[in-house]
N, C-alpha and C positions, 0 to 999 in steps of 0.2 A: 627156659629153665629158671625154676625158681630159688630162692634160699631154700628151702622146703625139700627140695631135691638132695641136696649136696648132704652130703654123710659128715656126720659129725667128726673131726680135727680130732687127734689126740691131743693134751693139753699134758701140759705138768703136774695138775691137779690129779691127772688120772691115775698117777704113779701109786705104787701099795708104797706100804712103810715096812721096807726091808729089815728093818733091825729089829722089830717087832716080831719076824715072822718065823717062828722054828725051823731048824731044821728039814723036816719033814713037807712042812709046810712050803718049803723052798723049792724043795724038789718037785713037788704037785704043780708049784705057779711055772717053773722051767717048762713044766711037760705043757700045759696050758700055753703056754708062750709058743712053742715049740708047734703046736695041733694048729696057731694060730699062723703062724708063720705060713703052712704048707696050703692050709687056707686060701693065703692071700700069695700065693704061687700060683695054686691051680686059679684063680680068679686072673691075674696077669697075663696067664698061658691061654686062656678062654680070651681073653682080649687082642692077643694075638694074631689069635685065629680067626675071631672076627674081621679086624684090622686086614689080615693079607685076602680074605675073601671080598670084602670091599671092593680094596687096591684095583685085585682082579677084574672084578666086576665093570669097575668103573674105567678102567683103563683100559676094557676089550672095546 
């Protein structure tokens, strides 16, 4: 595996500028936040699944 590979780090930099961002505009970056959140659940739970099909696999 190379650098190349690996998914880029959230940083500090990545952060919006809250105080700038209207109302409205807040609510929109939540839901985004939120879409992203469920995202990286279902990618976890797929991980899982993989992971115990493995397990199995290799310990028959």
């Amino acid at each position: 595996m190379s650098e190349d590979d690996l998914e880029p780090i959230f940083t500090v930099e990545d952060r919006k500028n809250l105080a700038v961002m209207s109302i409205d505009a807040l609510h929109q970056y939540i839901s985004e936040l939120e879409a992203e959140i469920e995202r990286t659940r279902e990618a976890i739970g797929g991980k899982h699944d993989a992971r115990s099909t493995a397990d199995t696999f290799f310990k028959s």
